[in-house]
N, C-alpha and C positions, 0 to 999 in steps of 0.2 A: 860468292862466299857468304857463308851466313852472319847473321850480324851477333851471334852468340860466340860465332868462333874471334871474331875482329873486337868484339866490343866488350869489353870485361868492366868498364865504371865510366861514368857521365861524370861533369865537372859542373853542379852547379852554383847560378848568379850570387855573389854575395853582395852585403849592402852597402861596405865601404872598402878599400884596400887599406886605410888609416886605422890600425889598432887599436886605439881611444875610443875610436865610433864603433870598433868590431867589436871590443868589451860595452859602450852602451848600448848597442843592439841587443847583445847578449841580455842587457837590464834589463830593456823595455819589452822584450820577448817574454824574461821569465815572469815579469809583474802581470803580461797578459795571460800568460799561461799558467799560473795562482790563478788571477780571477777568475777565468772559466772554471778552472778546477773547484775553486771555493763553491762560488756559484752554483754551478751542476748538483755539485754534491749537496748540496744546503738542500735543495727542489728536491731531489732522489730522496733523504731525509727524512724531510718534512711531510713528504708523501707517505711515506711507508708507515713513520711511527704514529701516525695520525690516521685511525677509522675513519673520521670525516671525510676524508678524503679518498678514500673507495671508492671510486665511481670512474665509469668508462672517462673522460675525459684527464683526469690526471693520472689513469692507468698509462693511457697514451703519451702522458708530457713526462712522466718517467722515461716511457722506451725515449723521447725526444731527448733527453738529457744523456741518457747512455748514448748516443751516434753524436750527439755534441762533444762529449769528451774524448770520443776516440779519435773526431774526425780533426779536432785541433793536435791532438798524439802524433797525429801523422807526420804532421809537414814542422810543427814548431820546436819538438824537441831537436831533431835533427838540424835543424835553420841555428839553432841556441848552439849545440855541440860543436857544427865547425865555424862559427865566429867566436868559442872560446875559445878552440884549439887552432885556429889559423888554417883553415884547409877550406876547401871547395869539392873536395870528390864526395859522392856515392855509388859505393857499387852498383853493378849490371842487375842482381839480385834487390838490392835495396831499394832501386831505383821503379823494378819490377812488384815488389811490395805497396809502397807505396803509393803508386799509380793503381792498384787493385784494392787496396784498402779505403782510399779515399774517396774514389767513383761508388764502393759500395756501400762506405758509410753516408755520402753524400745521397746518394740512389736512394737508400730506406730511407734518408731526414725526408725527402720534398714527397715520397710514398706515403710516409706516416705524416705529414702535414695535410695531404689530401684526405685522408683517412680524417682526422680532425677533425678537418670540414664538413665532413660527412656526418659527423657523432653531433657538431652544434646544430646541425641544416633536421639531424633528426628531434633532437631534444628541445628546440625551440619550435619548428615548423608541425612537428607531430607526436607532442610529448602524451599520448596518449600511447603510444606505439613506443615509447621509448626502453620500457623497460622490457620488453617482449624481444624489441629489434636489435637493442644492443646488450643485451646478457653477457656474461663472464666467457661463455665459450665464442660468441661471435668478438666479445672484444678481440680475444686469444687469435684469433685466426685470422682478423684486418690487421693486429701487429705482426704475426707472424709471416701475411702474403705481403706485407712492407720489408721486412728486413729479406726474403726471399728474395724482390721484385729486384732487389738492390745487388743482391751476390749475382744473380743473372746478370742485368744492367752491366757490372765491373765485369764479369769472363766474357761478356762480347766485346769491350772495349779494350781489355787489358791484350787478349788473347791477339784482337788485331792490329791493334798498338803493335805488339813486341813481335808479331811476326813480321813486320817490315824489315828490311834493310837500308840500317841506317852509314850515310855514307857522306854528309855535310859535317862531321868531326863529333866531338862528344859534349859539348859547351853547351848546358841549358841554361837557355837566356829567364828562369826563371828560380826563387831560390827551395823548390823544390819540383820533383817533376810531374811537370804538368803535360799532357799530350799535344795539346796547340804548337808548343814548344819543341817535343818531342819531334811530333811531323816535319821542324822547320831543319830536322836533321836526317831525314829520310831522302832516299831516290826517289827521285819526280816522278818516277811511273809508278812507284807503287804503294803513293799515299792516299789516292784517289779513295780505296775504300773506305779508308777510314773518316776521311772527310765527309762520302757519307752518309756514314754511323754517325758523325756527329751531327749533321744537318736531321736526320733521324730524330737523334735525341731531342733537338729543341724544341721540335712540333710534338715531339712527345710533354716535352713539360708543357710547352704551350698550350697544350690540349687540357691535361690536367690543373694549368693554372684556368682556365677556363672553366674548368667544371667549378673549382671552386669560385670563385666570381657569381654563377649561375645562384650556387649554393647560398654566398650572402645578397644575392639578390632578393630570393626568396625570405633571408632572415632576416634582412633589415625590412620587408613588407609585414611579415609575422609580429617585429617589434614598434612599429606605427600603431600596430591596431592593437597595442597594451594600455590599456584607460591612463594605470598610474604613472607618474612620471619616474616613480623609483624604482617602478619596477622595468620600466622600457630603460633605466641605468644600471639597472641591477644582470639584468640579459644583456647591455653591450658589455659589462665588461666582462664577457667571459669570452667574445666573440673578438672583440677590435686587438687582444693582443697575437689571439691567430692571426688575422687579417696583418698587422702589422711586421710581423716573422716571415709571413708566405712573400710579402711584396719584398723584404729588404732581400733577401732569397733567390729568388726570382728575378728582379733586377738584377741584381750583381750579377748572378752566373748566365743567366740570357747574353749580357753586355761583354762578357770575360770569353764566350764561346764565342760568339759574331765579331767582334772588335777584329779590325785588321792585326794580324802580327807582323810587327817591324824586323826589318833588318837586323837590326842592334838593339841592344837592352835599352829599354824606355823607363822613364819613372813611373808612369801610367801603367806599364804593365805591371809594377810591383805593386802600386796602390791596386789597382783591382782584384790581383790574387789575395792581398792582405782585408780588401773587403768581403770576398767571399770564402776562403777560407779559415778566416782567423774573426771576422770580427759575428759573427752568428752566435757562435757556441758562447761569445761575452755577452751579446743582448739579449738573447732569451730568454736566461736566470732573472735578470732585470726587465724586460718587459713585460713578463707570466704574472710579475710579483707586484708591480705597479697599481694596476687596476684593482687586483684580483684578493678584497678582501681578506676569501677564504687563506690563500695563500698567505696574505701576510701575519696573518693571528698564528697560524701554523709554525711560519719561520721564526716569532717573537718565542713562541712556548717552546720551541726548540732552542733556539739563544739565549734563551733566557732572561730577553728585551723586555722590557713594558710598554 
């Protein structure tokens, strides 16, 4: 029987059955989900109303901002809604949503991080080439083949995800749905594919975190042989807050997709969905802004800080 005709909504993890802790969840959710929001938005902002900031690389940390804010959309307001209302379901639909939304917003973030890579590895390693190499229409079309890379990415996952037949009950041991999760509710003969697609995907990022690696290899040689020393600080800090994003990124969902899945719901499972899910879309507004000058004079005349 099909698992569309048997399965009409999943019942996902929540994080206390004690009401108190379901209302402070509910807190500590929405305080996270303000600050990416704030966040985000302040970057998008500060970028736009500022010419200064024209330029292929915070063209790029825009789109990075927009796949930050949808991709925490996904999984956090729904996690907030039924620890206020006391429930655990999501529909079969919802549930189908989300599992295609997040792979794609996830998909374009770590495409358009490699893409990143590419624009520092150009402008520091062959800034003579720069403006030629990265023009308005090439920016256009490396964000474009990133948020593309990513809708592909989610319809081979989603599409093989839900054609399974799931037949180990509706209980996801996660508190939104996640696939790992997913499979551990599938018929044993016919999750093999998808497992993998996903063994697929990791050598896919692997490969891509790899290029980049490559990429600051070459840019940390380009920045030794800068005489001044403010200027060899002036070129890392546009670079170490990529480099910082790609690894926290990377780790996490490397570790989230290969980690054994248990039995029974683990606290480790909820910690690592909450670090690659939720905690990105907060550090990146914060890490872009740290280092980065340009950034912070922008967000000041924008707030209207001194």
């Amino acid at each position: 029987m099909s698992n569309r005709t048997t399965m009409t909504e999943f019942l996902l993890l929540g994080f206390s059955e004690v009401r108190e802790l379901q209302i402070l969840h509910f807190v500590v959710f929405l305080v996270i989900y303000m600050a990416a929001l704030m966040g985000n938005l302040l970057i998008f902002m500060a970028i736009t109303f500022n010419h200064h900031l024209h330029t292929p690389m915070y063209f790029f940390l825009i789109n990075l901002s927009v796949l930050d804010l949808g991709s925490i959309s996904v999984t956090v307001p729904k996690s907030m809604a039924n620890s206020l209302i006391n429930t655990k379901s999501i529909s079969y639909a919802g549930c189908v949503a989300q599992v295609f939304f997040l792979l794609f917003l996830v998909g374009a973030d770590f495409s358009l991080l490699t893409v990143m890579a590419y624009d520092r590895y150009v402008a520091i390693c062959q800034p003579l080439h720069y403006e030629r190499m990265m023009n308005i229409r090439a920016c256009v079309k490396m964000a474009a083949s990133a948020w593309i890379s990513g809708i592909l990415y989610s319809v081979l996952h989603t599409g093989n995800t839900f054609a399974l037949t799931f037949c180990g009950g509706n209980m996801v041991d996660q508190f939104f749905c996640e696939i790992p999760q997913l499979l551990k509710l599938a018929c044993s003969d016919s999750y093999l594919s998808e497992v993998g697609v996903l063994a697929f995907s990791v050598c896919l990022v692997l490969g891509c975190f790899l290029f980049i690696i490559v990429s600051y290899i070459q840019i940390f040689k380009s920045v030794l042989r800068i005489p001044s020393e403010q200027g060899r600080n002036k070129t890392l800090s546009t670079c170490l807050p990529h480099l910082a994003v790609v690894s926290m990124f990377v780790f996490t969902g490397v570790f989230a997709c290969l980690k054994p899945t248990s039995s029974s719901p683990s606290a480790l499972d909820l910690v690592v969905a909450v670090l690659y899910s939720v905690l990105p879309p907060i550090m990146n507004p914060i890490i872009y802004s740290m280092r980065n000058k340009e950034m912070k004079a922008a967000l000041r005349r924008l707030t209207g800080c001194r």
